[in-house]
C-alpha positions in Angstrom: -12.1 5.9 16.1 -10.1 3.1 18.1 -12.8 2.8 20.3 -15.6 2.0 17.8 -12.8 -0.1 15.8 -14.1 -3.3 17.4 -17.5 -2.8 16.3 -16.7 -2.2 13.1 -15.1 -5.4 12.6 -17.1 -7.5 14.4 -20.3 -6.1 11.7 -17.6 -7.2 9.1 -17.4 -10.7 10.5 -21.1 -11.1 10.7 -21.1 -9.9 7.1 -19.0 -12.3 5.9 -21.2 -14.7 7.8 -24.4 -14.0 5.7 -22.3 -13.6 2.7 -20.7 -17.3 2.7 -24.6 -18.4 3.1 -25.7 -17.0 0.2 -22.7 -17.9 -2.0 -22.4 -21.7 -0.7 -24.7 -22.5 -3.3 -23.2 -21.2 -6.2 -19.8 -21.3 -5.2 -17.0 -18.5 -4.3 -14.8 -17.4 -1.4 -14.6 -15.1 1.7 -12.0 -14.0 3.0 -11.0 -12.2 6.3 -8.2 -10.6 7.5 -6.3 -8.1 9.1 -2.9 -6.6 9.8 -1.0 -4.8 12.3 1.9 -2.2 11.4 3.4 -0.3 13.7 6.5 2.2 13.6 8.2 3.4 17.0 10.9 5.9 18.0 10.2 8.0 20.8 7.7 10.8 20.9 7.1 10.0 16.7 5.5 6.5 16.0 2.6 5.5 14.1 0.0 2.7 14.4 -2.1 1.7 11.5 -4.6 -1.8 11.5 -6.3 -3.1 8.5 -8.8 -4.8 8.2 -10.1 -6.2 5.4 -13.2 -8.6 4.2 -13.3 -9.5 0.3 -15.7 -12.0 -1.2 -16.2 -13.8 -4.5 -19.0 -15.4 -6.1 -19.4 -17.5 -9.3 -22.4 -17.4 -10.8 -21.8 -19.7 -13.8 -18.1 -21.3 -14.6 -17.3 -18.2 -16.5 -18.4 -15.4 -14.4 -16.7 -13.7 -11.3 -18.3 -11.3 -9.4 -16.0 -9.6 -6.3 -16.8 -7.1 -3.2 -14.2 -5.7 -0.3 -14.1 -3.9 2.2 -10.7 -2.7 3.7 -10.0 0.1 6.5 -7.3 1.8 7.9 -7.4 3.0 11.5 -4.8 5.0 12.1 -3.1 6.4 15.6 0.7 8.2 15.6 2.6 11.5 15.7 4.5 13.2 13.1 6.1 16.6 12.7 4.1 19.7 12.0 7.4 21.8 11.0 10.4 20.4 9.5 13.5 21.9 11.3 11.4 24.9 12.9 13.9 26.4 15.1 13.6 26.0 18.8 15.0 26.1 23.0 16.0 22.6 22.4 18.4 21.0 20.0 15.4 19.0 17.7 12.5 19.5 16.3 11.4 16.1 17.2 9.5 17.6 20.8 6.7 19.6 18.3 5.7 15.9 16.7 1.5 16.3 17.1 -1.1 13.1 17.7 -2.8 12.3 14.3 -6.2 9.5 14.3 -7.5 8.5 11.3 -10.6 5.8 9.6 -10.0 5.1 6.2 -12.8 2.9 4.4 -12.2 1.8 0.8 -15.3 -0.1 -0.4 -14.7 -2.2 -4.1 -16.6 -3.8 -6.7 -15.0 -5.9 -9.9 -16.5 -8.3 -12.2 -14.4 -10.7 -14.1 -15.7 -13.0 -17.8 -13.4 -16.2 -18.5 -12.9 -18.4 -21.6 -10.9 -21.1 -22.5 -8.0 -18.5 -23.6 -7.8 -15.6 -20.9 -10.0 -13.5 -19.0 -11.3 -9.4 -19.1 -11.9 -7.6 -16.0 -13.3 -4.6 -14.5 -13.3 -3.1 -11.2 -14.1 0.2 -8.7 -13.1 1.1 -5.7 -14.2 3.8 -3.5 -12.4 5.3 -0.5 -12.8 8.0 2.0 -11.2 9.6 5.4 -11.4 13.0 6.9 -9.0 14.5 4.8 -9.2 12.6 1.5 -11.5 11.2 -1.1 -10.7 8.9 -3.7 -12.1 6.7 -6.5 -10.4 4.6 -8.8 -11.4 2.3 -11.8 -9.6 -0.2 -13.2 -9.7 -2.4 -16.6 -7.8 -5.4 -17.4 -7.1 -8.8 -19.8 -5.2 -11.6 -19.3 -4.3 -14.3 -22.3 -3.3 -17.4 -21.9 -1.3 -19.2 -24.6 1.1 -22.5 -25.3 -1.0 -24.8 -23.3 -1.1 -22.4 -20.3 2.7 -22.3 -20.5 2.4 -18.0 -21.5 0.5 -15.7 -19.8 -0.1 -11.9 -20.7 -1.7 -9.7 -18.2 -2.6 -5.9 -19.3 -4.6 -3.8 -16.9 -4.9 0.2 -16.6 -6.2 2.6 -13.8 -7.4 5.5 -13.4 -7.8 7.4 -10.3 -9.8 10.4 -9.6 -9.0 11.8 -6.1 -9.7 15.2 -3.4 -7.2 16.2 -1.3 -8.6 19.2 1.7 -6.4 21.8 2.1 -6.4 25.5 3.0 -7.9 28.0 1.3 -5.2 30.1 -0.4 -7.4 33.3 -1.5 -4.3 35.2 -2.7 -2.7 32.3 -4.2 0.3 33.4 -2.3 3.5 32.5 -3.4 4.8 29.2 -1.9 6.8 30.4 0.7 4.1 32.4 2.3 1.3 29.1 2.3 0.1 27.5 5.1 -0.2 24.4 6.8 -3.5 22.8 7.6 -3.8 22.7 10.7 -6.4 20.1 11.6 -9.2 18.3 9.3 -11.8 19.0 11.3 -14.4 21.1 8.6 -13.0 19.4 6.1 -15.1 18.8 2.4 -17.7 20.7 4.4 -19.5 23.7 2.2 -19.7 25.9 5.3 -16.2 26.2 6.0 -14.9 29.4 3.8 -11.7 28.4 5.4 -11.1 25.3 3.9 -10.6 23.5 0.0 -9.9 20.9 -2.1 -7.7 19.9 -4.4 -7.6 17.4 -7.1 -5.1 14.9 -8.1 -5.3 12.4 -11.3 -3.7 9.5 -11.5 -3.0 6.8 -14.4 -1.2 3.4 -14.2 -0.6 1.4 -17.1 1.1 -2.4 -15.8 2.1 -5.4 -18.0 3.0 -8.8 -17.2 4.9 -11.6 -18.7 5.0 -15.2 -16.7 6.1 -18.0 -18.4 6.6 -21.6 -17.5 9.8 -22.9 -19.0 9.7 -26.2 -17.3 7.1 -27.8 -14.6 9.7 -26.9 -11.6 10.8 -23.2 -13.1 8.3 -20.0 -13.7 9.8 -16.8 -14.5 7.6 -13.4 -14.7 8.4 -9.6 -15.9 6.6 -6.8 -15.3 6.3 -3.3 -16.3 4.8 -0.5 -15.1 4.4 3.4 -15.7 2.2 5.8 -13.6 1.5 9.5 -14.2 0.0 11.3 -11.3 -1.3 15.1 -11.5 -2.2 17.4 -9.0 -1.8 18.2 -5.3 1.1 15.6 -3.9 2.3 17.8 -1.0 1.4 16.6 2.7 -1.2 20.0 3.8 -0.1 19.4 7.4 3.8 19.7 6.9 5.7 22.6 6.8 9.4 23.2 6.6 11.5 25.9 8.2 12.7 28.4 5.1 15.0 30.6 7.3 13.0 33.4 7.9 9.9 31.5 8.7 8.2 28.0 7.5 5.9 27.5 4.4 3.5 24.0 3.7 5.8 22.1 2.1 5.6 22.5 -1.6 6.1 19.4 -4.7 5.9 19.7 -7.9 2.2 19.0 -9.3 3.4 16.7 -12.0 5.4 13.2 -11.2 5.8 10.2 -13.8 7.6 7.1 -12.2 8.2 3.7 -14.2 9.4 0.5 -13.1 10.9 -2.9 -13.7 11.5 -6.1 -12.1 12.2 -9.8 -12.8 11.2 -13.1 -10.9 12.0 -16.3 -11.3 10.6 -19.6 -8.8 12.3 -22.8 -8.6 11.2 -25.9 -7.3 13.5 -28.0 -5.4 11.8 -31.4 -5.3 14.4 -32.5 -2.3 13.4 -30.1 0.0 9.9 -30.1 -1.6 9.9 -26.3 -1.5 10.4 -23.6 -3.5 13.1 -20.6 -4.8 11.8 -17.1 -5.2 14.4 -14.5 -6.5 13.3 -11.1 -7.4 14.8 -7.5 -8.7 13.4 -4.5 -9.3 14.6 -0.9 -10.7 12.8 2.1 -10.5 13.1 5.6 -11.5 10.9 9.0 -11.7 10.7 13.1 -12.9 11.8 13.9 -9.3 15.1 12.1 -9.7 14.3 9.7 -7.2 16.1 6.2 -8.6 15.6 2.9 -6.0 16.8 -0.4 -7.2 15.1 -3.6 -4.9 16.2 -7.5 -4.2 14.7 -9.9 -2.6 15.0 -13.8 -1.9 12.7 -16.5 -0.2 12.5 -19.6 0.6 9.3 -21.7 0.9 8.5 -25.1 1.6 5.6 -27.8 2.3 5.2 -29.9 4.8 3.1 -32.9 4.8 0.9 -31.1 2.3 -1.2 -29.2 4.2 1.3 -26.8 6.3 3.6 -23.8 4.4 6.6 -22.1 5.6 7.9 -19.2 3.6 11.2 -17.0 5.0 12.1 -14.2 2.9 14.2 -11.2 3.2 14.4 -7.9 1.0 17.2 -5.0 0.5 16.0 -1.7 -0.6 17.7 1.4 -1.7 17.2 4.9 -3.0 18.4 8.1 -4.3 16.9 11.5 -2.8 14.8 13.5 -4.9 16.4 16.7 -6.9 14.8 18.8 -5.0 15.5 17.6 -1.5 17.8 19.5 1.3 18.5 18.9 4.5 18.2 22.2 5.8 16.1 24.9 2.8 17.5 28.0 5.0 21.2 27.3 3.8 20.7 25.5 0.9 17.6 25.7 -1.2 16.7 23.9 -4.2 14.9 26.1 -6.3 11.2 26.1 -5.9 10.3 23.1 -4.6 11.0 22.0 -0.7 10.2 19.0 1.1 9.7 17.7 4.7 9.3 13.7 3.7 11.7 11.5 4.6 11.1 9.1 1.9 12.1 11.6 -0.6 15.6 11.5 1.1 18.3 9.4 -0.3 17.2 5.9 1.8 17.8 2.0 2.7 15.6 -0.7 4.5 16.1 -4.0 5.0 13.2 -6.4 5.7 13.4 -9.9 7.0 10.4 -11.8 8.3 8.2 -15.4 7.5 4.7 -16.7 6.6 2.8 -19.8 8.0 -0.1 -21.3 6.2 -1.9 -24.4 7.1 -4.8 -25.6 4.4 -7.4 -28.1 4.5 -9.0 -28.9 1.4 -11.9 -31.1 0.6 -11.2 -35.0 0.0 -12.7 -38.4 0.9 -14.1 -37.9 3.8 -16.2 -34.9 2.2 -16.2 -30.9 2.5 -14.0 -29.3 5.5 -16.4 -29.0 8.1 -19.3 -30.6 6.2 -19.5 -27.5 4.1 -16.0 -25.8 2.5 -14.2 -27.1 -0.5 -11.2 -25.4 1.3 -10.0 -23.8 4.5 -6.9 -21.5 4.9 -5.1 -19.6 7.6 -1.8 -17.4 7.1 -0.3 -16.0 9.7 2.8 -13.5 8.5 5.2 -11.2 9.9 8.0 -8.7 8.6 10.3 -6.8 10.6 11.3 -3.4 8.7 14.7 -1.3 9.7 15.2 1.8 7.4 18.3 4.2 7.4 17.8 8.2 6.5 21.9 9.4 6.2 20.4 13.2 4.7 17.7 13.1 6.7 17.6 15.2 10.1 15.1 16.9 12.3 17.2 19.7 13.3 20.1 18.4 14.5 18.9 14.7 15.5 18.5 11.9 13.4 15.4 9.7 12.5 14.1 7.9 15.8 11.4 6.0 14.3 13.2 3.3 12.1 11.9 0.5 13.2 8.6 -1.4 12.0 6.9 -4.4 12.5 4.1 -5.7 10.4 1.8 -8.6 11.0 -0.7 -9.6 9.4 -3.6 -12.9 10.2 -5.9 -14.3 7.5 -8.6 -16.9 7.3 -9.8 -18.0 3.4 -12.9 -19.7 3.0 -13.9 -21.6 -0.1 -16.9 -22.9 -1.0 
């Protein structure tokens, strides 16, 4: 996969190529981009670059029509059994290679008046392992000169999951882990299933522009997701011998957070303050700040600094170690359903050139963008322990490039 990775961008490029062609004349906007996350710590770390080409055209003023293509190409370790006992004091020495291609192709048309807007949109991805569609429906209203904006939209998701075949339907303790994908969604492998998982998102927004230098925005959100959410690769150690690790099939989370933006005309930049709570079924409660700074220069050139404090309760069925203390039925070998902290700090740089006097950015763009951004992300596990050592990989840093075309 990392080797054909290249190629698969570079027909992306090209595509977006032919696409700004065609849409020059009507009007709309490619973009390109791509970003880099990676997550080190010794023998586990994890690699992942996305790239990602979205267009838009406009075939009359009220009429959108948009495409994408994203991918994730993935490269890392991870640990096949949680706390499996061993000759050496971790766990951490049984962490296995993983590669992964992820492509998610999408679709959306969106009709405008003078008042709001109704969308619709579908996305389709696939992997080795892992299937997915999702279709999503929304409306936005605009009210008070422009001053109060509502925006509704839901989402359903239909997804596969491959995992082993259980023909006993063996008690959780006793299931396997999967192995490897290889056979996977294949109709000759007796060896091998699927399983389903449903999701629905409901998400409302409130901005609203109290005065020309201060925006503030609420949002809500609710999600219900059914089916298989285990990892089928993970096990964890139960004392006597390890089981695929096993999650409840139902999990409703809801969420909800507050911004607010100020404009400092001294500085000529901009405030952003944001807090978010969250909570779920699983008992998992995180609450979230974060605070940026942003400013222009000259017009054309953006800086933004931000940084972000996140924190978490562990789910009610987590444990540290299921052989001496268990938590009923349920057992997990995720980390992230540990009680958890991160801290992120990290910047964006934008320069855009946008069409004036002299005519179209290079003869033929109403405007030109490029974003460079970077984040550096340091998380802390305190319950969280392979074996007897602590998390290694705890470090991440994300980067991501950009170009915007519009036409």
């Amino acid at each position: 996969m990392r080797r054909w990775a290249p190629a698969f961008l570079a027909v992306a490029l090209l595509s977006c190529v032919v696409v700004a062609r065609v849409v020059r004349a009507e009007g709309g906007e490619v973009d390109i981009g791509a970003t880099l996350f990676h997550e080190g710590g010794g023998p586990l770390n994890m690699t992942v670059i996305t790239p990602s080409v979205r267009g838009r055209i406009d075939p009359i003023d009220e009429l959108t029509i948009r495409l994408g293509w994203d991918a994730d190409i993935v490269t890392g370790a991870s640990v096949a059994v949680v706390d499996a006992p061993g000759t050496r004091p971790d766990v951490i020495t049984t962490a296995t290679q993983l590669d992964d291609f992820r492509n998610v192709f999408s679709g959306g048309v969106e009709l405008r008046s003078d008042f709001g807007s109704v969308r619709a949109g579908y996305s389709y991805g696939f992997e080795s392992d892992y299937v997915s569609h999702a279709l999503t429906l929304g409306a936005r209203a605009e009210l008070f000169e422009r001053n109060t904006t509502f925006d509704l939209s839901y989402a359903h998701g239909w997804d596969s999951v491959c995992n082993v075949a259980q023909p006993r339907m063996q008690d959780p303790v006793e299931r396997r882990r999967l192995p490897a994908s290889t056979g996977c969604f294949s109709s000759d492998n007796s060896e091998l299933t699927s399983q389903s998982v449903a999701l629905n998102s409901l998400n409302g927004t409130w901005t609203q522009a109290w005065a020309p230098i201060f925006v503030t925005q609420v949002t809500l959100s609710a999600q219900l997701v059914d089916g298989f959410q285990s990892n089928p690769y993970r096990a964890v150690w139960l004392g006597r011998s390890s089981a695929q690790e096993h999650h409840p099939d139902h999990r409703f989370r809801y969420a909800g957070s507050l911004a607010a933006r100020l404009w400092i005309a001294p500085i000529s930049g901009a405030l952003h303050a944001m807090g978010r709570a969250y909570r779920d079924s699983w008992g998992v409660q995180s609450l979230s700040a974060e605070l940026a700074i942003e400013e222009v220069i000259e017009g054309a050139l953006r800086i933004r600094a931000r940084g972000r404090y996140y924190t978490q309760t562990g789910a009610a069925f987590f444990s540290d170690d299921y052989a001496l203390a268990p938590r009923g039925e349920y057992f997990t070998g995720d980390r992230e359903l540990s009680t958890m902290s991160s801290v992120m700090v990290g910047g964006s740089i934008s320069y855009t050139l946008s069409a004036g006097a002299d005519g179209p950015v290079l003869g033929f763009l109403s405007r030109l963008a490029l974003l460079a951004k970077a984040d550096w992300l340091h998380s802390e596990f305190p319950q969280f322990r392979y074996g007897t050592a602590a998390v290694p990989n705890r470090d991440a840093l994300i980067v991501s490039l950009a170009l915007e075309a519009e036409f």
